[in-house]
N, C-alpha and C positions, 0 to 999 in steps of 0.2 A: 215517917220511917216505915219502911215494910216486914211484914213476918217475914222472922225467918224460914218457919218449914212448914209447907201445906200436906197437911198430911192426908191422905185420898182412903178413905174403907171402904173396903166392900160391901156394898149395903143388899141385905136379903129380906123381903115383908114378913121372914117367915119368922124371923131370930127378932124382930124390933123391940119386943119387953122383955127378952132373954139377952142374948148377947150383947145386943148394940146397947141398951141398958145402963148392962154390969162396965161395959166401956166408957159410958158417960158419966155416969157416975164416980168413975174412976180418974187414969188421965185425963182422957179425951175433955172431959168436961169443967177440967181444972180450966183456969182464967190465966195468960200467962200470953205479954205480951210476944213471944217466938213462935208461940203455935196458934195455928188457924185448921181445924178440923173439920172437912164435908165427906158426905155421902155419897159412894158412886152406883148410882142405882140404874135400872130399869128405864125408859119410858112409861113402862105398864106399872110403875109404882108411881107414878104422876098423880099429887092430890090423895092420897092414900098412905101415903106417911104420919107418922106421926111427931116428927121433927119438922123444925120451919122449913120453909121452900129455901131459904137465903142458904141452908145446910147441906142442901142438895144438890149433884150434878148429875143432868139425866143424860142418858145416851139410848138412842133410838135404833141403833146398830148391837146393843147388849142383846138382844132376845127376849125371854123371859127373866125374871126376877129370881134367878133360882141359882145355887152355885156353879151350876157350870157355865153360867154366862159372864164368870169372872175374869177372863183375859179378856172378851173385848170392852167389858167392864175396865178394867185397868187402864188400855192403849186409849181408849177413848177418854176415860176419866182424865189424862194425864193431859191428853191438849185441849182438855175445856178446863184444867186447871190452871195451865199455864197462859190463855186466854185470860180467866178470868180474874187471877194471880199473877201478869206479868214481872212485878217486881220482887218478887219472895225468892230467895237466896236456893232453896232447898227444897223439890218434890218429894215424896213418897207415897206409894200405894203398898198395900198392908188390907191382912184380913181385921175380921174380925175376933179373934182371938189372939191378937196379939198384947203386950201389954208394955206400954214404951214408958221411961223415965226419962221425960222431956229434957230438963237440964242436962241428963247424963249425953242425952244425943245433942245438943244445942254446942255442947261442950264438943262433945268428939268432930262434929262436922267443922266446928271454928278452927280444928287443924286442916282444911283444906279449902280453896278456892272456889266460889262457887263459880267464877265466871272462865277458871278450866272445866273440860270436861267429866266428868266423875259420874263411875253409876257403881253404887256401893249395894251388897246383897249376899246374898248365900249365893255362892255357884257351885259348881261341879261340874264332870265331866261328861261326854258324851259317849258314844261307840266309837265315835267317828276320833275321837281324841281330841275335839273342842271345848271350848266351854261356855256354859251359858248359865244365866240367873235362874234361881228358884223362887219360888213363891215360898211359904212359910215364913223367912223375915223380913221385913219390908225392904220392897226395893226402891231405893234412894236415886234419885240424880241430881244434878246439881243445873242453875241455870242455865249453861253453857250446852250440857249434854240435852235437856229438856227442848229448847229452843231445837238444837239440831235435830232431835226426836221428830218432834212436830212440824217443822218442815220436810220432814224427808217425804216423799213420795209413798210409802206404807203409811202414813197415819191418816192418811185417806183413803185407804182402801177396805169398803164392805166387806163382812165375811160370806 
C-alpha cells in the first residue's frame, strides 16, 4: 500500500539542530504509516546533512541552501517527489516551522479525491484580482493535480 502524504520541507544547513530538529522530534519524526517525510534541499547540501541521504531531495536548480532558494526548492522538490513517490495519494511542501497534526490532515484530505485535481493552501488575492497560493501553510496537491504539475512544460524550466 502507498503513503498517503509525502510531505516535502524546506531544508536550510543552517536551522539543521534548530528547526529541522524540534520538527523531528516532533510530527515529522512520529512513525505513522500515512506519512513519509523528506528534505528539499540544496545540491550544495549534498553529503553535509545530517539526516540520511534516503531523506533527502536535492535539486541543482535551488541555488544556494539558504531561504530564498525556497520556490525553486518547492517546484523542483515536487517532481522529484512525485518521481520518487509515484503512488502516494497526497503532495505537500511546507516550511520548516510548520507544525501538522497528521491524523487531523489524513482525515481532512480522505474528504476529497486524490485522483481529481486539488491544490489545497492559503491563497489570496492579487492587484490584478487573481488568486494564487501562499506559502506559510503548506501547499497540498493531490495526485492528479501533481502529475499534471510535473508535466507541464514549466517544471522544466531553469530559473
Amino acid at each position: 500500500s502507498s503513503v498517503d502524504v509525502i510531505m516535502g520541507v524546506w531544508h536550510c544547513m543552517a536551522y539543521e539542530n534548530t528547526r529541522l530538529k524540534v520538527l523531528m522530534d516532533s510530527w515529522a519524526g512520529a512513525k505513522s504509516p500515512h506519512l513519509k517525510v523528506v528534505f528539499l534541499a540544496s545540491e550544495v547540501a549534498r553529503g553535509r546533512s545530517i539526516y540520511p541521504n534516503e531523506m533527502m531531495i536535492y535539486s541543482d536548480t535551488a541555488g544556494d541552501d539558504t531561504y530564498p532558494s525556497h520556490v525553486m526548492k518547492g517546484m523542483m522538490g515536487l517532481v522529484h517527489m512525485a518521481e520518487r513517490f509515484p503512488d502516494a495519494k497526497w503532495y505537500a511542501v511546507l516550511g520548516d516551522d510548520v507544525a501538522v497534526s497528521v491524523g487531523n490532515l489524513v482525515n481532512i484530505l480522505s474528504a476529497f479525491d486524490p485522483a481529481e485535481e486539488w491544490c489545497l493552501g492559503q491563497t489570496g488575492a492579487l492587484t490584478d484580482g487573481s488568486w494564487r497560493l501562499y506559502g506559510g501553510a503548506p501547499i497540498i496537491t493531490s495526485r492528479a493535480m501533481t502529475q499534471r504539475l510535473v508535466l507541464s512544460p514549466c517544471s522544466t524550466v531553469s530559473p
